[in-house]
N, C-alpha and C positions, 0 to 999 in steps of 0.2 A: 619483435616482442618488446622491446626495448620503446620504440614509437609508442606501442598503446600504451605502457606503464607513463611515458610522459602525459596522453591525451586524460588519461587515467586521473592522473597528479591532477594537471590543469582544470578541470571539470570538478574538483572538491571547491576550487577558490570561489568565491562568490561574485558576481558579473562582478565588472571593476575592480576588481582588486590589483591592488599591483604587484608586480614582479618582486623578486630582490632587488633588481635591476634600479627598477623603475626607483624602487622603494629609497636608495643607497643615494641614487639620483637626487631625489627631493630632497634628501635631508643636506646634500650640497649645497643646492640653491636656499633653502632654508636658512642655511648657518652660515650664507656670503651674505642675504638680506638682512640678518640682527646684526651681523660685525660690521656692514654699510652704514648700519643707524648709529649703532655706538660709536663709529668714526666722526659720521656727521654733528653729534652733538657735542664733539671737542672743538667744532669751530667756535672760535669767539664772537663773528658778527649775528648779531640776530636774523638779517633779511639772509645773509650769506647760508644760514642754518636752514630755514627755512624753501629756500630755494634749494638746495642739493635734499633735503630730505625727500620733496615732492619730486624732486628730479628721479630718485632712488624707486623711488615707492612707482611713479607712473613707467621708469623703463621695466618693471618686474612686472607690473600690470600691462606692459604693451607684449611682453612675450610668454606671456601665463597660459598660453596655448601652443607653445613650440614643444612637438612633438619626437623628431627626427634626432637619434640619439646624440651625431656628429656634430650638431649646429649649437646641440643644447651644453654640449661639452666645451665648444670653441663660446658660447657664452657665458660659461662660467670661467674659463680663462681670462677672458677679457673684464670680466666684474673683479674678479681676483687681481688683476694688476691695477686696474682703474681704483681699489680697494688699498693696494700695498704705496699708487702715486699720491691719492688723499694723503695717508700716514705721514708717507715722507714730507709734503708740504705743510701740514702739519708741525709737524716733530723740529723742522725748520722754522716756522714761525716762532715756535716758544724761543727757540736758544736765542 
């Protein structure tokens, strides 16, 4: 009984729609792609800014299709620290 009340649920949502899941998902990647930009634009060099913004923008556009929950998890880790190593070099250049 339990099964059809999910298949139930499922079948109000409209084709594509996403899950919570899915939903919680995006707005990860969403909110590691703005805080990537706003890091990039505390570099002081111009070409240097320029080159990691496109850097930024084309590695999100190289996996804008990565589906599999586990890969998409372990690339948000990896954006998150490659995020938190910018800062610190960074944060090092000013002092």
């Amino acid at each position: 009984m339990a099964a059809a009340a999910r298949v139930m649920a499922a079948s109000r949502l409209p084709p594509g729609a996403l899950t919570l899941k899915q939903f919680l998902r995006r707005q990860q990647v969403l909110q590691l792609y703005r805080n990537m930009l706003r890091a990039v634009r505390e570099v002081p060099a111009e070409a240097d800014r320029r080159y990691l913004r496109e850097w930024v923008r084309e590695e999100f556009r190289r996996n804008k299709g990565a589906a599999e929950e586990d890969a998409i998890r372990m690339m948000i880790a990896q954006g998150n620290r490659q995020l938190q190593e910018l800062q610190r070099a960074l944060k090092l250049a000013k002092s």
